[in-house]
N, C-alpha and C positions, 0 to 999 in steps of 0.2 A: 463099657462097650455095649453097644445095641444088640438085643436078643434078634437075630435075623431069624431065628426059627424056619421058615421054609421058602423062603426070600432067596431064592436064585432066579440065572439068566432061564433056566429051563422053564419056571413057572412065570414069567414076563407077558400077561396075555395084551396080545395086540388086537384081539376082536373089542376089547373097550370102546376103540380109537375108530370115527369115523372117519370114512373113506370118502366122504366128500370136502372138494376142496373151497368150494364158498368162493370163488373170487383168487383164490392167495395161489402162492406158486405151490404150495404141497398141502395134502389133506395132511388132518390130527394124525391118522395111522401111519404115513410116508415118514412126516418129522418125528410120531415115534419109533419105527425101524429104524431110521438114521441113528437117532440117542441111544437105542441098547445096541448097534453095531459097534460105535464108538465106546460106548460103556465097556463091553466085553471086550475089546480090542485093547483098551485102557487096563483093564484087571489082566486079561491075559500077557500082555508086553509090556506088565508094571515092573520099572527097574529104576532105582534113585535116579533122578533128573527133575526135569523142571516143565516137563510136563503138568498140566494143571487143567479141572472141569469148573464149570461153571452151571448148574443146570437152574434155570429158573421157569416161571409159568404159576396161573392158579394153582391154590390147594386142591390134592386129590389128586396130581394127574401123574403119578410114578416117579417122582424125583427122589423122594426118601426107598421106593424100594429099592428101582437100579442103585443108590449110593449101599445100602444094604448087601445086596448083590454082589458091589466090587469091594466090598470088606470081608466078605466072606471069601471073596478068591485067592483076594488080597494074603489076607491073613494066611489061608491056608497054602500058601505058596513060602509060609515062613518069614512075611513079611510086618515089619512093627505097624499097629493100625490103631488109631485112638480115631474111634467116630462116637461125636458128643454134638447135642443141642449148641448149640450159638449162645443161648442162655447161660447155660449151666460151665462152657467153658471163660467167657466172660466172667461170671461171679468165680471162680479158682482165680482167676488172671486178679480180681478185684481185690479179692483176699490175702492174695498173696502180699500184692504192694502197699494192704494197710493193716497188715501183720496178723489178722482174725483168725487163724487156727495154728492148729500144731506142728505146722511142716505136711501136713498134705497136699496144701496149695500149691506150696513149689513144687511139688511131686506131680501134680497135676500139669502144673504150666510147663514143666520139663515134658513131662512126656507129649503133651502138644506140639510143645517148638520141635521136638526133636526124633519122633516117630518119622517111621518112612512112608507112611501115609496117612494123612488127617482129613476127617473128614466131619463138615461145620455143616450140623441139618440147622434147616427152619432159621437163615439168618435172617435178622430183619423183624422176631418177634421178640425179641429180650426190649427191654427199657433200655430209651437212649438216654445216653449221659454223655459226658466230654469224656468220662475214661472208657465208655465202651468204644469211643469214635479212635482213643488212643492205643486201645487196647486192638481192634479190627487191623490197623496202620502196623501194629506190632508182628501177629500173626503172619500177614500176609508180605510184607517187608523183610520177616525174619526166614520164613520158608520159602521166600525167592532165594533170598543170600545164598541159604544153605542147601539149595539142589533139592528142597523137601517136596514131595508133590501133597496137591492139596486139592480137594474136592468141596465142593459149596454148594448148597441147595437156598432157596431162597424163592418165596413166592414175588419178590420184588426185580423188576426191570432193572437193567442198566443206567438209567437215569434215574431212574429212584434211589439206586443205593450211592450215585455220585453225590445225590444230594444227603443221604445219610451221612456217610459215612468220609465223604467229601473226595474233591479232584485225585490226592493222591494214590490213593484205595484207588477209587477205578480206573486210573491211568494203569496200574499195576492189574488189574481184574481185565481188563479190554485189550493189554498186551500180551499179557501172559498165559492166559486162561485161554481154553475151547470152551467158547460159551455155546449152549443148547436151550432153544428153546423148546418148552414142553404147553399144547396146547389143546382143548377138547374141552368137551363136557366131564365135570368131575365123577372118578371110577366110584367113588366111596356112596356117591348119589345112585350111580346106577346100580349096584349091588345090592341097596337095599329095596329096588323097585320090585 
């Protein structure tokens, strides 16, 4: 599990997020109120279903903390939470099916499938391969079946992960998921100005 350390909805600053809207139907700061109303609405009326997030946007701009935030509600509301890298859940899933360790792996890939809520940061940066495109297909195909909700971060659009990860992933991602999008100048830039 990710060390949230002081990663709640209370510390979510939205002075980051400018308020101009450039042209588009909402400024950076509108579409990010929207994403922590729905975030915290999501952790706080988290109940097994098939409810599902989708957050994507550049890096930097709060997708990994809000999923931080609804695993800490998450959890603390006594609910099972495995939030892991894309990467590092991917290689358990690899491991598992070409036998490389002692029975962690499956320990891993079980509590994946089978938590009450998973949450997949930073998809999109692991190496692809045909088993991570089979392994992606498996996750999100196995936690529809089973009523699992599931959270996804992802600096990659909608159409970039169709073509990663292919048609049937995001038929399953575009029907079943509240996709957000997160948009701005990156916070990690500004902070260090």
């Amino acid at each position: 599990m990710l060390d949230i350390g002081s990663q709640s909805f209370d510390t979510f600053r939205l002075d980051y997020y400018s308020t101009d809207r450039g042209g588009l139907p909402r400024s950076p700061r509108e579409a990010a109120q929207r994403n922590l109303e729905i975030c915290q609405s999501f952790a706080r009326d988290f109940r097994p279903g098939k409810q599902n997030l989708l957050l994507f946007g550049a890096p930097g701009l709060g997708k990994t903390f809000l999923s931080a935030c609804i695993a800490r509600v998450v959890s603390e509301d006594g609910f099972s939470v495995v939030y892991d890298t894309a990467g590092h859940i991917f290689s358990r899933f690899e491991a598992q099916k070409f036998g490389r360790d002692d029975g962690e792996a499956d320990s891993a890939v079980s509590r994946a499938l089978g938590c009450d809520l998973l949450i997949l940061d930073d998809l999109g940066t692991e190496l692809m391969t045909s088993f991570v495109h089979s392994a992606m297909y498996q996750i999100v195909n196995t936690r529809l079946i089973t009523g699992k909700k599931t959270v996804i971060s992802t600096n990659l659009n909608p159409d970039e992960l169709g073509r990663r990860y292919g048609a049937p992933v995001l038929s399953r991602l575009q029907g079943e998921y509240q996709i957000l999008l997160f948009f701005g100048e990156d916070i990690r830039r500004q902070k260090r100005k």
